[in-house]
N, C-alpha and C positions, 0 to 999 in steps of 0.2 A: 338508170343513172347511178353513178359511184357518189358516193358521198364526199365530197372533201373539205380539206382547213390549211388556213394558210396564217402560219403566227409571224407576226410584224416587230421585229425587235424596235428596240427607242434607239432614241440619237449616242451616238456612240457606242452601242451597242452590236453584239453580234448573236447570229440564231444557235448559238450553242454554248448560251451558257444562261445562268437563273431557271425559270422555270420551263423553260419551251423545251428542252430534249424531254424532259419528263412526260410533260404535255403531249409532246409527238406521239411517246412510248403509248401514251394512255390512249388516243384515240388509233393510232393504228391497231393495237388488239380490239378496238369496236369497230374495224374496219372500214376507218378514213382513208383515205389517201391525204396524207400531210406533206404541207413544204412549212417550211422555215428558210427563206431566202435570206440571204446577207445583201444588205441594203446599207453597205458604208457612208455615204452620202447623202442620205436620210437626215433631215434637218438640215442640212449643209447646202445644198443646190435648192432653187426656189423650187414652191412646190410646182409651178405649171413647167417647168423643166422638167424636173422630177417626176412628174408622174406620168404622164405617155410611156415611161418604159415600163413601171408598174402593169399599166392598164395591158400593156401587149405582153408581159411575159407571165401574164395569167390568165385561167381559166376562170371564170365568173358565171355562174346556175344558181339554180333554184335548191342545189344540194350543197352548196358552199356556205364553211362558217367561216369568219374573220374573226380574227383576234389579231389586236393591236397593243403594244404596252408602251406606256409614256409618249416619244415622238412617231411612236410607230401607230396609236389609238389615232393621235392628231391626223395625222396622213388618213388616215380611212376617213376623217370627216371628208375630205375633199376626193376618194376612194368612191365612196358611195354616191359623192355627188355627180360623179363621173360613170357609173356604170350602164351599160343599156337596158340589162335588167336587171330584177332586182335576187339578191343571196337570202340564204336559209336564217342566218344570225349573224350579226356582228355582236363582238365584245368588245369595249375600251378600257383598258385597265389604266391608271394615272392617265386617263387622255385632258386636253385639253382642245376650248376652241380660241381661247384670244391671248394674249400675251401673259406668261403668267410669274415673270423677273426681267431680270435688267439683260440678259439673253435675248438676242436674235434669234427669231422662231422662224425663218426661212417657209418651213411646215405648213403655216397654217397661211390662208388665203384672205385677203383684205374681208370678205366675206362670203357669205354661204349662203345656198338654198337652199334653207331644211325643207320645205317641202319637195322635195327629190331626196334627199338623202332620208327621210323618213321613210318614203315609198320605196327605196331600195334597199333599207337597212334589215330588212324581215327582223326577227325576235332580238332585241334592243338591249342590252346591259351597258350599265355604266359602273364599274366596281373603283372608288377613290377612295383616299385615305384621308381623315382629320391630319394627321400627323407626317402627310407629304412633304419633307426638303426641298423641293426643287416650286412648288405651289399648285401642282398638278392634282390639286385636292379637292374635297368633298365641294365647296364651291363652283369650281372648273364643273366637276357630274351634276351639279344642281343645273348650274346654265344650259348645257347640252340638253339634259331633263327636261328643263322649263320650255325646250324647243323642238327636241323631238320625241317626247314621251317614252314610254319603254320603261325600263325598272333602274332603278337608282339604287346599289350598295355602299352604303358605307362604313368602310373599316378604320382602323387604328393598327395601321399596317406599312407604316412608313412609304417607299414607291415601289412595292412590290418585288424588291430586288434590285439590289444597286453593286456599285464598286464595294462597298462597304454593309452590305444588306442581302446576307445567304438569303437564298428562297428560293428552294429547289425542286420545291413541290407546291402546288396550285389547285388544291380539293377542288374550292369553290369552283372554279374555273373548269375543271372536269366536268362537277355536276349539271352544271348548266348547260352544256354542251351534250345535245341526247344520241 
């Protein structure tokens, strides 16, 4: 089986900018197969609309990591709840599970199965920020933590990359990814 990753940009976001071409660069020299889809719509369309195209225009193993950042972490909680089997690793970088400002989160689903989405999420990270803008912070990764176990980081690293927040590169986020 080939290994592969598939990074989820956030809501308004696109796959080529912040940390994800870096990201791609890093894991295709360890021989991923990466995508970075552009997901304009993302947080915009509910997520049960939204995600059947998801679900069909990927591949999903036991060799897949997930990375998701911001509205893109969000989408994989309901990602995972929806797979037939279960992936290698998901990461949530700023994800959240419940409403987290005065913003329509379209994303996120009245409610969730963690016990499905624990079973399919293989090797678990949740990397939030104290110092998250938008509230996609260290709370948000406590709650998901408190429900699906797996390892909880917490930084002082604003949302990981914003309109206003270079962040071009993503150590952590390599590392973790074997």
């Amino acid at each position: 089986m080939t290994r592969s990753a598939i990074i989820f940009h956030g809501t308004g976001g696109r796959p080529d900018v912040a940390w994800y071409p870096w990201l791609d660069e890093r894991l295709t020299e360890r021989g991923y197969q990466v995508e970075r889809p552009a997901y304009p719509r993302i947080n915009v369309d509910p997520i049960a609309e939204f995600l059947p195209g998801v679900l069909s225009a990927h591949h999903f193993d036991a060799e897949t990591v997930l990375i998701g950042h911001s509205g893109g972490a969000a989408m994989l909680l309901a990602l995972l709840e929806h797979l037939e089997k279960p992936v290698a690793q998901s990461i949530l970088v700023a994800g959240y599970a419940t409403r987290v400002n005065e913003s329509e989160e379209p994303v996120l689903q009245a409610a969730y199965d963690w016990d499905r989405i624990r079973a399919n999420a293989g090797d678990l990270y949740f990397i939030n920020s104290v110092t998250d803008p938008y509230g996609c912070d260290a709370d948000q990764g406590r709650l998901m933590f408190d429900r699906l176990g797996g390892t909880q980081i917490v930084r002082d690293e604003g949302h990981f990359g914003d309109y206003d927040q270079r962040y071009d590169t993503f150590e952590l986020v390599n590392r973790l990814i074997p």
